[in-house]
Z-matrix of the N, CA and C atoms (Angstrom, degrees):
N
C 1 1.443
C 2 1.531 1 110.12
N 3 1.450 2 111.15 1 -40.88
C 4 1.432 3 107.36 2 -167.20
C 5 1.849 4 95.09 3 -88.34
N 6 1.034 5 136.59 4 -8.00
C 7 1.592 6 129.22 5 135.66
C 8 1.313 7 128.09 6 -5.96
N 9 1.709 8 74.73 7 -91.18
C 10 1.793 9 108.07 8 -173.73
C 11 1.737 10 92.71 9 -58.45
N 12 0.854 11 141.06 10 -62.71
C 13 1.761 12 124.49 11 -174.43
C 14 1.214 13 107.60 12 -41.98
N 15 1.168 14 109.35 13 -43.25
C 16 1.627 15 114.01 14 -161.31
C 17 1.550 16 106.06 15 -58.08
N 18 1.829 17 120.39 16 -53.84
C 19 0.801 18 111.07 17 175.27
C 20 1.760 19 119.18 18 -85.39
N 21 1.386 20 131.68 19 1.37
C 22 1.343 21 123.60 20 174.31
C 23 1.707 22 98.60 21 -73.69
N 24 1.345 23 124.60 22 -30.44
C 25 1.444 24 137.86 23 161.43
C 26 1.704 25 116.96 24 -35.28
N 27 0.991 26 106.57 25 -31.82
C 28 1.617 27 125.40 26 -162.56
C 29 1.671 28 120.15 27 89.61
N 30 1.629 29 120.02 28 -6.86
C 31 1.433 30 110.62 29 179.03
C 32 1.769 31 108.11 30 -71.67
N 33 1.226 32 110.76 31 176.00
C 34 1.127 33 140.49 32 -162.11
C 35 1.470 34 107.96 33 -125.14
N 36 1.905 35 128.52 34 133.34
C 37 1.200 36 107.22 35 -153.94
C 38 1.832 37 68.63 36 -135.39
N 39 1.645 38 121.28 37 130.66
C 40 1.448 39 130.18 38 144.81
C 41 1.068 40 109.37 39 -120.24
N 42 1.612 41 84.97 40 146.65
C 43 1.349 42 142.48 41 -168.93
C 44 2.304 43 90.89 42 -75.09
N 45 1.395 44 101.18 43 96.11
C 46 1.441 45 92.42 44 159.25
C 47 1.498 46 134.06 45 -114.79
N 48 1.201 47 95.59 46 107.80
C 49 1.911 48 120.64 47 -152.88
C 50 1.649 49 104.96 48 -56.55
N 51 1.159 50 125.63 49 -31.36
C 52 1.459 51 126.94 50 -168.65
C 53 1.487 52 94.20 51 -90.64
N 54 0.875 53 135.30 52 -11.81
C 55 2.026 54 129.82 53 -177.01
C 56 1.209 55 97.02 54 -63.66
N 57 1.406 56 127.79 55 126.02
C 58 1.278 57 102.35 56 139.59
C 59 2.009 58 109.44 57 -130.20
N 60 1.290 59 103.68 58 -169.19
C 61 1.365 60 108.54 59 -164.73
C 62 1.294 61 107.58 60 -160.87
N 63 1.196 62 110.37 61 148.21
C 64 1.660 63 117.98 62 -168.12
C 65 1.814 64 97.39 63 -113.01
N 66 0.872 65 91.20 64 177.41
C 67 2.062 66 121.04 65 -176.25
C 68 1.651 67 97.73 66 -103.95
N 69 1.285 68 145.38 67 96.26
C 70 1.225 69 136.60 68 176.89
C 71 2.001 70 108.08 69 -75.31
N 72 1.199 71 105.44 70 -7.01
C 73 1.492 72 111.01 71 -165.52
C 74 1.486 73 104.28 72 -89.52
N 75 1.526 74 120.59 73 156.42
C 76 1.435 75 133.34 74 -168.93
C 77 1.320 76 89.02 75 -106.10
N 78 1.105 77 130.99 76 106.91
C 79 1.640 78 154.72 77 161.96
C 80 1.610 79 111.46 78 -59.72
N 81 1.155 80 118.94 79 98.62
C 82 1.454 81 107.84 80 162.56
C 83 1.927 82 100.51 81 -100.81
N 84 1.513 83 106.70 82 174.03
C 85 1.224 84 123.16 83 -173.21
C 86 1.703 85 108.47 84 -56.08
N 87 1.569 86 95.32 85 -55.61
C 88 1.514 87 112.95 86 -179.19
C 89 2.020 88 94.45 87 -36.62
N 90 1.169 89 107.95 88 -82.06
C 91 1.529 90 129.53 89 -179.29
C 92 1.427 91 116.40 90 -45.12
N 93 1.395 92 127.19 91 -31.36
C 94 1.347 93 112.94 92 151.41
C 95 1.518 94 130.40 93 -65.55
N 96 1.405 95 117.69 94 -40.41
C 97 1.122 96 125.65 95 174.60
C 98 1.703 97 119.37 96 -66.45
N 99 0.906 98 116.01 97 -63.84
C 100 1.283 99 121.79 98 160.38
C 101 1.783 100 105.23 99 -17.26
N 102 1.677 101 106.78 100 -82.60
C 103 1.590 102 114.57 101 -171.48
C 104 1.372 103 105.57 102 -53.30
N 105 0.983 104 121.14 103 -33.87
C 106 2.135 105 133.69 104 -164.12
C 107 2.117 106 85.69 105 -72.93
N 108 1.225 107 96.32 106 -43.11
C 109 1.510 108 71.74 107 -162.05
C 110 1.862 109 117.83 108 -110.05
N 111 1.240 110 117.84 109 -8.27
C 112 1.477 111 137.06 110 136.78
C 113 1.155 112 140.10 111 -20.81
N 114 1.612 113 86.69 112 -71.21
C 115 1.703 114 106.28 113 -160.75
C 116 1.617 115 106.81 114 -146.21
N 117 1.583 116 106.12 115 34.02
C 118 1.134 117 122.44 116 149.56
C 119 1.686 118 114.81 117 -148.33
N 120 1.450 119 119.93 118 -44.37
C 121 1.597 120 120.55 119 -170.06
C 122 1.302 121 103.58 120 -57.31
N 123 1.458 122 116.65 121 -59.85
C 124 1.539 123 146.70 122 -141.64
C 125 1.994 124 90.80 123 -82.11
N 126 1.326 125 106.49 124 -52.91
C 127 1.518 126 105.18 125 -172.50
C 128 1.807 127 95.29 126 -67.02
N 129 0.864 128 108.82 127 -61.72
C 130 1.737 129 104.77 128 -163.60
C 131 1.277 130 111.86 129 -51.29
N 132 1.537 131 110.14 130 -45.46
C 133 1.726 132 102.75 131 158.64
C 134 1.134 133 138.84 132 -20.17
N 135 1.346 134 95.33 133 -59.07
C 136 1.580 135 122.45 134 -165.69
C 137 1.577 136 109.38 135 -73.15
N 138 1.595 137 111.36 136 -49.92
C 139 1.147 138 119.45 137 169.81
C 140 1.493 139 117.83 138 -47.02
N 141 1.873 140 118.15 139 -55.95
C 142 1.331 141 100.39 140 171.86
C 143 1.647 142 141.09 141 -66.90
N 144 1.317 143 106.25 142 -8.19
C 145 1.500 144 128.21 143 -151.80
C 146 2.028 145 79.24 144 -96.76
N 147 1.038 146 113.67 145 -61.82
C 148 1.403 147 107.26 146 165.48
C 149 1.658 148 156.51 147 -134.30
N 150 1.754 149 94.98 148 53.84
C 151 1.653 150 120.41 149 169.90
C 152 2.187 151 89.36 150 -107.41
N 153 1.097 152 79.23 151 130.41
C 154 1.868 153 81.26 152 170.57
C 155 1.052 154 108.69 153 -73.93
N 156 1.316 155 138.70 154 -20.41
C 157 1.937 156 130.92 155 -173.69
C 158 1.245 157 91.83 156 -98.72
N 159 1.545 158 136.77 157 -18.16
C 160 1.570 159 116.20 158 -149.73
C 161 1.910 160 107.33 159 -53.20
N 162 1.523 161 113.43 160 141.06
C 163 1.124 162 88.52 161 -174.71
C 164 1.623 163 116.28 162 -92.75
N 165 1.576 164 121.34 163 114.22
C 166 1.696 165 133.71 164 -151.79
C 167 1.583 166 79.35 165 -70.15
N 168 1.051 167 138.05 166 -53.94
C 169 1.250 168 127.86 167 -165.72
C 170 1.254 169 141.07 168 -52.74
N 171 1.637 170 99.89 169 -22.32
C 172 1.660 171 109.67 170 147.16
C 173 0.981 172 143.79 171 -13.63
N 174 1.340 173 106.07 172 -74.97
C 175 1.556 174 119.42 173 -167.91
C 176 1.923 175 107.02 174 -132.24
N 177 0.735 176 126.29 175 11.42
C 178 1.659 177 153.67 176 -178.15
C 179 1.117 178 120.31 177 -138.98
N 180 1.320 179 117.58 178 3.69
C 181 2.036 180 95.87 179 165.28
C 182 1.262 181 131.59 180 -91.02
N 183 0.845 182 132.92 181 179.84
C 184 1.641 183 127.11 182 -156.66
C 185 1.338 184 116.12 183 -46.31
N 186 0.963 185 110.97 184 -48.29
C 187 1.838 186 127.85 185 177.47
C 188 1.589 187 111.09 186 -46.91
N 189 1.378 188 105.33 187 -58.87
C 190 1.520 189 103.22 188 166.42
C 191 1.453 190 126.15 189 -85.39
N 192 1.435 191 119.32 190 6.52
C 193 1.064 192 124.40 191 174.67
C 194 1.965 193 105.12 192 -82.17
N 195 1.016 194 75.96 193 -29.99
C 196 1.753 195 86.21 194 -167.81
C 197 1.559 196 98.76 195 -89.81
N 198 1.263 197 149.54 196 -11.95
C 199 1.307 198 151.63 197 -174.55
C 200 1.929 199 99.20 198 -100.11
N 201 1.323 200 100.52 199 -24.80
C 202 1.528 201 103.39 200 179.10
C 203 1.586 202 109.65 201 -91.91
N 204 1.438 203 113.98 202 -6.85
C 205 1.650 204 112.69 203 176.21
C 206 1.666 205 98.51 204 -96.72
N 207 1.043 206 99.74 205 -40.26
C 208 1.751 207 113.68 206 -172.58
C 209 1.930 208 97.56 207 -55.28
N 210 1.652 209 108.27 208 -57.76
C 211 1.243 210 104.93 209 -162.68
C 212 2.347 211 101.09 210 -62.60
N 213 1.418 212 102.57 211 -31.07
C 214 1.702 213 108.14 212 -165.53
C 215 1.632 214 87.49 213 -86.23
N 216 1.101 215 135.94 214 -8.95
C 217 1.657 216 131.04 215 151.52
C 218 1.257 217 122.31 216 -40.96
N 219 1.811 218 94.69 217 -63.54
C 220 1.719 219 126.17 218 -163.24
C 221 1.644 220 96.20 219 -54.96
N 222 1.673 221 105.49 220 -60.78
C 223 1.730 222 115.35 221 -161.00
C 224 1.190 223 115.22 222 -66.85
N 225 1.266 224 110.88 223 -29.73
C 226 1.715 225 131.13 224 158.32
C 227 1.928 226 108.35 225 -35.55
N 228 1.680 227 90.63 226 -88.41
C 229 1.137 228 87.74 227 171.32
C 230 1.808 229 146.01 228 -62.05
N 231 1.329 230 116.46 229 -8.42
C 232 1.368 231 130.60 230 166.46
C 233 2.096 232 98.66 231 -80.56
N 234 1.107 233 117.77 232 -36.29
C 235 1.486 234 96.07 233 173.63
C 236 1.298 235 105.30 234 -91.37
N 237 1.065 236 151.51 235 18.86
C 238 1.675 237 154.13 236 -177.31
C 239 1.304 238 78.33 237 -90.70
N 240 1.593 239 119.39 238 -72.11
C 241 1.542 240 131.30 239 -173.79
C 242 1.088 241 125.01 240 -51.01
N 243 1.299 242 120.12 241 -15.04
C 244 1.579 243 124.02 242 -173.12
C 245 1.595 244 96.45 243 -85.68
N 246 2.037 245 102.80 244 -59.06
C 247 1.247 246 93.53 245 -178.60
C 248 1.560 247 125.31 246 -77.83
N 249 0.801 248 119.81 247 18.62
C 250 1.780 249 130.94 248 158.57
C 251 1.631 250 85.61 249 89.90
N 252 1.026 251 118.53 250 43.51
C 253 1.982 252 98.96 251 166.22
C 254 1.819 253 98.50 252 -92.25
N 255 0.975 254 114.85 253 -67.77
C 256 1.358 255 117.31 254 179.27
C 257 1.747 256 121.35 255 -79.99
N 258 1.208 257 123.78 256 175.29
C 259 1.399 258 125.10 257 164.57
C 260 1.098 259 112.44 258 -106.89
N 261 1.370 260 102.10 259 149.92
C 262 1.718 261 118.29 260 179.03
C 263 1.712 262 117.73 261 -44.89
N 264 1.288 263 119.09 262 1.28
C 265 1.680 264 115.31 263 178.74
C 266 1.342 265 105.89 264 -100.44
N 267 1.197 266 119.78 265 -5.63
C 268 1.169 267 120.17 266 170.37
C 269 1.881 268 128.38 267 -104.16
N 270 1.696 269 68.45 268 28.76
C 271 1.788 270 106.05 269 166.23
C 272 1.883 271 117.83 270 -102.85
N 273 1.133 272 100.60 271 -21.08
C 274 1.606 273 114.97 272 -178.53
C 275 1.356 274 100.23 273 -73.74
N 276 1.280 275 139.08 274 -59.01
C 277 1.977 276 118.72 275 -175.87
C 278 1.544 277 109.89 276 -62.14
N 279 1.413 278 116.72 277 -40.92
C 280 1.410 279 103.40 278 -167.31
C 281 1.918 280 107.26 279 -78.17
N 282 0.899 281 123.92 280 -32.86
C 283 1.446 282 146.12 281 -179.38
C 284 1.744 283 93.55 282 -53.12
N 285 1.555 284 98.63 283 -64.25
C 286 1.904 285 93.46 284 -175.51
C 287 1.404 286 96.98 285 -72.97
N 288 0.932 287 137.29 286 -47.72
C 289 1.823 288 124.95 287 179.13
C 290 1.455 289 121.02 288 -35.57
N 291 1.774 290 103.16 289 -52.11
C 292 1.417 291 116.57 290 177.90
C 293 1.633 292 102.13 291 -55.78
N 294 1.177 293 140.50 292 -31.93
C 295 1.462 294 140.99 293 -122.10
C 296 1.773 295 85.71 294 -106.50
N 297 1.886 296 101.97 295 -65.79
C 298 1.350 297 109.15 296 160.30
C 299 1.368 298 150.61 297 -21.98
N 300 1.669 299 92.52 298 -66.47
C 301 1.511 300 87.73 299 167.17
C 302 1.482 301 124.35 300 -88.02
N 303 1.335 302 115.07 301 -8.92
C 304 2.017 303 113.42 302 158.74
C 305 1.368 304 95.71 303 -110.82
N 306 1.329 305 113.04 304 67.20
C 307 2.189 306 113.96 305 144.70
C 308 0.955 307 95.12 306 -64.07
N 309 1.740 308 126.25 307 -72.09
C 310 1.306 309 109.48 308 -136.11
C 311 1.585 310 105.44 309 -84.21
N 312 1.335 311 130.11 310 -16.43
C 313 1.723 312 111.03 311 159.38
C 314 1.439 313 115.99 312 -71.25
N 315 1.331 314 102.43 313 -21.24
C 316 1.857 315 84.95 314 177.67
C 317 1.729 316 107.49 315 -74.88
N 318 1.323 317 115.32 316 -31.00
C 319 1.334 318 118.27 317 170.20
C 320 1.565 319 117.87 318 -40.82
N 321 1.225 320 91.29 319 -50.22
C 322 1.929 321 94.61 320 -170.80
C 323 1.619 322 99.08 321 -89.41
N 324 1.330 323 128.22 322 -19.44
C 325 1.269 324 112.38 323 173.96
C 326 1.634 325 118.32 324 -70.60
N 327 1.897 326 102.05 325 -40.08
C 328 0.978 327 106.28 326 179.02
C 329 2.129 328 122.76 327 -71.40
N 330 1.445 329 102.51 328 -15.68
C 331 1.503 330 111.54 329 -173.01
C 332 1.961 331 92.35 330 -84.14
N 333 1.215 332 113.64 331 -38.57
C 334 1.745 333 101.36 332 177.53
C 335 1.292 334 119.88 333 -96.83
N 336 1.419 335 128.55 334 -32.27
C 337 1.530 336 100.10 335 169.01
C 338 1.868 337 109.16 336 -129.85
N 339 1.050 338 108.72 337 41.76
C 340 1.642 339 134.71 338 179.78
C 341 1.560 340 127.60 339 34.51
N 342 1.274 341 135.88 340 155.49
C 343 1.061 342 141.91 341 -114.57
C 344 1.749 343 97.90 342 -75.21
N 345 0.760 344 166.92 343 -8.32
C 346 1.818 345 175.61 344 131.93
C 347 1.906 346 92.31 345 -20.29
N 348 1.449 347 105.66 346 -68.57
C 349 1.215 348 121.42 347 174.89
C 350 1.514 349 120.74 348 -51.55
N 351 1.147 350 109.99 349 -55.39
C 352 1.508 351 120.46 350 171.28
C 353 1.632 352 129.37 351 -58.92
N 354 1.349 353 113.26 352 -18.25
C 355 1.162 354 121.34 353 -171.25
C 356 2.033 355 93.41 354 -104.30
N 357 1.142 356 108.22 355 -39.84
C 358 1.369 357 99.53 356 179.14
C 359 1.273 358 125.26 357 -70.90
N 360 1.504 359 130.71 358 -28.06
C 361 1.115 360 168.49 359 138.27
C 362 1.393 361 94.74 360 -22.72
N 363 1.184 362 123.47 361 -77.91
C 364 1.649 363 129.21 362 -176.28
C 365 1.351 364 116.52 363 -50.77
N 366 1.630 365 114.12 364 -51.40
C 367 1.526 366 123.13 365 170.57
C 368 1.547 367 111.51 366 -53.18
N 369 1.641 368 120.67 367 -41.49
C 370 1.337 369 107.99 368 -177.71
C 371 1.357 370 114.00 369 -76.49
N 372 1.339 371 101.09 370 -18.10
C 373 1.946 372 104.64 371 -176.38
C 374 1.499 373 77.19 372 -59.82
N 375 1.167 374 159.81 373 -65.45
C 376 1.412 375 136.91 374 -136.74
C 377 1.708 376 110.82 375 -64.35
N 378 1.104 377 104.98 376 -32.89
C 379 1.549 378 102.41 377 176.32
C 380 1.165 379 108.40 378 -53.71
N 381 1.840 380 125.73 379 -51.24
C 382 0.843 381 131.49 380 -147.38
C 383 1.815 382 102.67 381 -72.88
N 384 1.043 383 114.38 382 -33.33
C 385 1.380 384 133.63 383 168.07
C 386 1.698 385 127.88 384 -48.09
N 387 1.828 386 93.44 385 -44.38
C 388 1.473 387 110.27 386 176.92
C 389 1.566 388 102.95 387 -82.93
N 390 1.190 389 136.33 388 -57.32
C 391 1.820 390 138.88 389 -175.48
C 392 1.954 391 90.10 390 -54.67
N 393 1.054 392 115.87 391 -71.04
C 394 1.611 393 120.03 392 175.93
C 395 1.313 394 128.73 393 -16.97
N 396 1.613 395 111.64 394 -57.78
C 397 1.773 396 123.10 395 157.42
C 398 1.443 397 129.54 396 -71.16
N 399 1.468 398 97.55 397 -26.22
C 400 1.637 399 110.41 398 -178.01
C 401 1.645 400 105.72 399 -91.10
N 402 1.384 401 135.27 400 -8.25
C 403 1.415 402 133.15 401 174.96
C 404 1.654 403 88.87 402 -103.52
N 405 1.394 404 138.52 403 -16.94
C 406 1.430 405 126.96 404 174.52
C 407 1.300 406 116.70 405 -88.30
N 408 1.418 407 114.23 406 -25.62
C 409 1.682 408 129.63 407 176.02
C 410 1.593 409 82.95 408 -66.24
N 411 1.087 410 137.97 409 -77.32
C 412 1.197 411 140.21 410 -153.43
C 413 1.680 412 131.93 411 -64.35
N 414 1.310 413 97.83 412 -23.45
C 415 1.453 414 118.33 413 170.00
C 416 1.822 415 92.78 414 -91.71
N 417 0.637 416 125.83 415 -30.77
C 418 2.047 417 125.87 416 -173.16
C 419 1.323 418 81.53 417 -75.84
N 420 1.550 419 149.26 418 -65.10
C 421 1.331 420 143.45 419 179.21
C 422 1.366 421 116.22 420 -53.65
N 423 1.179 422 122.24 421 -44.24
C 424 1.781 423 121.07 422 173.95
C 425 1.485 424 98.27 423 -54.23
N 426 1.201 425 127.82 424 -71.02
C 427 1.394 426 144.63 425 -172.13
C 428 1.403 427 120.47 426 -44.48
N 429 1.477 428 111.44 427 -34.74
C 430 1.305 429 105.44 428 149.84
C 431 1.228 430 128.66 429 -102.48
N 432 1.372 431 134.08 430 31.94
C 433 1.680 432 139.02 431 176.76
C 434 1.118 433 109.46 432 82.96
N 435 1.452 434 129.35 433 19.36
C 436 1.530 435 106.22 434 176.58
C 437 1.739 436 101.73 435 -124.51
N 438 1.343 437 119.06 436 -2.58
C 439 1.380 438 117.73 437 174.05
C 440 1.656 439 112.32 438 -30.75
N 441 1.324 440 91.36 439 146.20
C 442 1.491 441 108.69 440 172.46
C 443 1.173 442 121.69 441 -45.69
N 444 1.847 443 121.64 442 -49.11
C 445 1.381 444 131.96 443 -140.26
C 446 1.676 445 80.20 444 -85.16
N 447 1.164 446 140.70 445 -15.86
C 448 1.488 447 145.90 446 -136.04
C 449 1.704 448 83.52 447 -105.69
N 450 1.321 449 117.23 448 -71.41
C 451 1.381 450 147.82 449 174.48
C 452 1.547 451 103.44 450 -28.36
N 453 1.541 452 118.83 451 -68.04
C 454 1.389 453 119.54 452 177.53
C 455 1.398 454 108.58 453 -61.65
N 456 1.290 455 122.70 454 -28.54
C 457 1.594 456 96.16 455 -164.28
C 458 1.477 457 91.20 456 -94.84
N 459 1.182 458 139.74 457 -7.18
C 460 1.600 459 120.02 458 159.11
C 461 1.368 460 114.04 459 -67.25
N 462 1.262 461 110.74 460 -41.52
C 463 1.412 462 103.14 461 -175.77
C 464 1.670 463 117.92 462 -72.66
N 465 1.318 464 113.15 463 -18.66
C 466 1.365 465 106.86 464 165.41
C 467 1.284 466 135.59 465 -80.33
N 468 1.418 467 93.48 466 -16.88
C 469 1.964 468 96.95 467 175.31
C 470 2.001 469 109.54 468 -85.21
N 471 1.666 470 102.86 469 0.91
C 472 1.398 471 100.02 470 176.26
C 473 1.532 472 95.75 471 -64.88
């Protein structure tokens, strides 16, 4: 959002490729998730669902649309398996799907801090996949009047 002002403003925003910058903060899980889906899922949503330029294709185009059904496939089927409805072979399509459509991050996860890393890395990208569609399902429902947060507070003033 503060972008798009910048340039409806008339400034000009570059991209300087040699910067880089570290995270000085100790990240626990709790604290990533939280910030990942707060004050990044929920805002970017919102931003594309209603800035007219936002670009939807970002983080929602087909490619990740289909890596976000693939990953709510996978978690699907690992709790089917947990709770004994299905058997564990019906872990092999979603497992090679997952594998498929993140080669090339498991590639670079696995080429810098090697394959232990890379495979766990990949499994958590699935979370990141499931909170990601489920804060956009939910902002696509706010956005059109039927959001939850809308829902509870009618039902609480009954």
């Amino acid at each position: 959002d503060f972008g798009y002002r910048l340039r409806a403003a008339g400034y000009a925003i570059e991209l300087i490729s040699d910067w880089q910058c570290e995270h000085r903060k100790r990240w626990t899980v709790f604290n990533l998730l939280r910030v990942e889906i707060f004050h990044r899922a929920l805002p970017w949503s919102r931003l594309i669902l209603t800035h007219p330029k936002a670009p939807a294709r970002l983080n929602v185009d087909g490619v990740e649309r289909l890596r976000a059904g693939i990953a709510g496939l996978f978690v699907l089927c690992v709790l089917l398996v947990l709770f004994g409805l299905i058997s564990a072979a019906w872990l092999a399509a979603p497992s090679i799907a997952v594998g498929y459509v993140n080669r090339g991050l498991f590639r670079f996860f696995n080429r810098h801090r090697g394959l232990i890393f890379a495979v766990r890395a990949v499994l958590f990208h699935q979370i990141y996949y499931l909170y990601s569609a489920a804060a956009f399902v939910y902002v696509w429902a706010e956005h059109h009047g039927c959001g939850l947060t809308r829902r509870f507070r009618r039902d609480r003033s009954v």
